[in-house]
C-alpha positions in Angstrom: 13.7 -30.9 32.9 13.1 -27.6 30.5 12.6 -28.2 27.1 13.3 -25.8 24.0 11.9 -25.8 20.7 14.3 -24.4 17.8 12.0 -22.3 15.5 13.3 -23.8 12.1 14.3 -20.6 10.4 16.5 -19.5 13.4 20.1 -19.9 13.0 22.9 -21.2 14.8 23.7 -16.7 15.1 20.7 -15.0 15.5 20.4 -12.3 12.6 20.0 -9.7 15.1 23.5 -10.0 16.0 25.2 -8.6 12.9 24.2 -5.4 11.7 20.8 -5.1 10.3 21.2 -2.9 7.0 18.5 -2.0 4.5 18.4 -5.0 2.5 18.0 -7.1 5.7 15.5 -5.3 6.7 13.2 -5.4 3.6 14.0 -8.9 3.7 12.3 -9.2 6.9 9.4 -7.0 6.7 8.9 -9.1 3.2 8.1 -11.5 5.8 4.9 -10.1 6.3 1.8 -10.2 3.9 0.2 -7.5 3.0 -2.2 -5.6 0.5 -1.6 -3.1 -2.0 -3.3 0.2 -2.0 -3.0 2.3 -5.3 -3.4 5.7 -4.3 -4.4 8.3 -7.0 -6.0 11.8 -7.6 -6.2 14.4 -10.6 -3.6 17.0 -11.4 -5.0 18.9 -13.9 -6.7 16.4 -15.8 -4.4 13.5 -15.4 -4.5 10.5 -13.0 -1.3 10.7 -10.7 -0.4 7.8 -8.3 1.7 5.1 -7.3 1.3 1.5 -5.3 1.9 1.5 -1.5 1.7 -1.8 0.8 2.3 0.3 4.0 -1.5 1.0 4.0 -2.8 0.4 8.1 -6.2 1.0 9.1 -5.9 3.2 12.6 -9.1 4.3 14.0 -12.9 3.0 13.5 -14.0 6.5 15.0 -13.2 9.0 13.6 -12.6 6.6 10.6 -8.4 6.9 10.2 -6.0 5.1 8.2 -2.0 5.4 7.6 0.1 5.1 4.9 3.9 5.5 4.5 5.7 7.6 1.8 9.1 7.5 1.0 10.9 10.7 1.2 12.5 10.1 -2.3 8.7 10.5 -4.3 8.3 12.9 -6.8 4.6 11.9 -6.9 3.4 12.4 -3.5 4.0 16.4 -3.5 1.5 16.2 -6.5 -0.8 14.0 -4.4 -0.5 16.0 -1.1 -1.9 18.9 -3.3 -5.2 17.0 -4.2 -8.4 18.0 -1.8 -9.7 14.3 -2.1 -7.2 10.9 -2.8 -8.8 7.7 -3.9 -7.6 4.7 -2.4 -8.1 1.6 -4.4 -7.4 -1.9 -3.0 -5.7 -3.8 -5.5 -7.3 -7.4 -6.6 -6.0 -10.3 -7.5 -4.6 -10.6 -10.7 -3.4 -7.1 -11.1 -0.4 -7.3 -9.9 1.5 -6.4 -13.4 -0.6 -3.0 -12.8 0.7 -2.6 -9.2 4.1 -3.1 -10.6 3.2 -0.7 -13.3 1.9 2.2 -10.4 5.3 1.3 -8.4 7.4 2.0 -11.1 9.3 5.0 -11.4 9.1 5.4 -15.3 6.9 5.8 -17.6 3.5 7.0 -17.7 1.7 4.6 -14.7 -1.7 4.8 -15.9 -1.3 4.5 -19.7 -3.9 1.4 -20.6 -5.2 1.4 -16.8 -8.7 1.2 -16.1 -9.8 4.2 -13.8 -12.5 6.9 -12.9 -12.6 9.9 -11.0 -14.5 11.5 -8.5 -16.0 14.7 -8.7 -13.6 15.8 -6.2 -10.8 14.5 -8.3 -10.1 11.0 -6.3 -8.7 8.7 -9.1 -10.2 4.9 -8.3 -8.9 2.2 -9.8 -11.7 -0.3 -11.8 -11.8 -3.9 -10.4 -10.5 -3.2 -7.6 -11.5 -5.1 -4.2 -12.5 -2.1 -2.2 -12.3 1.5 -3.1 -11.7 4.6 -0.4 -12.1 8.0 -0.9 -9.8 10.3 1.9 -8.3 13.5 2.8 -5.1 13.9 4.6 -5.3 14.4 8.0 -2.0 15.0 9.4 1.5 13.5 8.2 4.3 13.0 11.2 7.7 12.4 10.3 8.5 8.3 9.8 12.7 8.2 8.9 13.3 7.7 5.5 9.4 8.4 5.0 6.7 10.4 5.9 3.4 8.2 7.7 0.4 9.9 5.7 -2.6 10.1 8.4 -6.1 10.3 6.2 -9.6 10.3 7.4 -11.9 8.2 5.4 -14.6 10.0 3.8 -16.2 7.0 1.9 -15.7 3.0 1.2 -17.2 0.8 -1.3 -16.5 -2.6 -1.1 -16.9 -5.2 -4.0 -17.5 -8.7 -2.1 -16.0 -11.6 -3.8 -13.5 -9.6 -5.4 -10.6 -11.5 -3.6 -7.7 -8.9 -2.8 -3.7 -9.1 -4.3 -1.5 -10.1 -1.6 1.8 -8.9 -1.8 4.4 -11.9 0.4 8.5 -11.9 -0.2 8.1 -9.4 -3.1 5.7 -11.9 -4.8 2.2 -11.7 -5.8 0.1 -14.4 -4.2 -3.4 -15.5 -3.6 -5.4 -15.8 -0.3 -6.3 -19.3 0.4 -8.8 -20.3 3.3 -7.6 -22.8 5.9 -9.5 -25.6 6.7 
């Protein structure tokens, strides 16, 4: 005799039977945790950037990671431009800055701690881990454009506990026993 299991957030009509808008969608991936990357760089001499939680590693050699950038920015042209980007994981507790760098008014980095690079990468301070990259390639990705950049430095701040971004919340990593 088979047995089934019912996964308890299943439905009596599975979800992927209706059609699966954008709302549904971001509802789903919501589903799944991730970090937040604030990517920045000079233009002139100010700090330009935003938040991003599409940030992948892809390759350990030749060191690669990914991000994704909606269409709609009228930051990332700016960014593109820059010879180096910092990439600065977000830690815990700054999540009103991430909603700050994800916000579409305003000056992002008024009352922000940051430093630059020589090369003009903006870093954000007390951050978990801070990158510094190039753009690589970029490949189209829909409604955005998937950023390829190879890693040209990492410094990593241990016990600096990262922000964790889970069904458009903020939360904190705990360990399992």
């Amino acid at each position: 005799m088979a047995t089934s299991t019912h996964h308890p957030l299943q439905a009596s009509a599975s979800p992927t039977e209706t059609e699966l808008d954008g709302a549904a969608l971001r509802r789903a991936f919501g589903a799944y945790p991730t970090g937040v990357v604030a990517i920045g760089a000079l233009h002139g001499t100010e700090p330009v950037g935003f938040a991003a939680n599409s940030f992948v590693s892809i390759s350990l050699e030749p060191p690669l990671a990914a991000v994704s950038v909606a269409r709609t920015s009228t930051t990332w042209p700016r960014l593109a431009e820059a010879p180096v980007l910092g990439l600065s994981v977000l830690s815990n507790g700054q999540g009103p800055l991430c909603r700050r760098l994800a916000s579409r008014e305003g000056n992002r980095f008024d009352g922000v701690s940051w430093r630059a690079t020589p090369e003009g990468a903006v870093l954000i301070e007390d951050a978990a881990l801070w990158l510094t990259a190039r753009v690589s390639a970029t490949y189209d990705g829909g409604d955005h454009e998937i950023v390829l950049v190879e890693l040209l430095t990492a410094e990593l701040f241990p016990g600096v506990e990262p922000l964790v971004f889970h069904t458009s919340q903020f939360r904190e990593l705990v360990p399992h026993e």
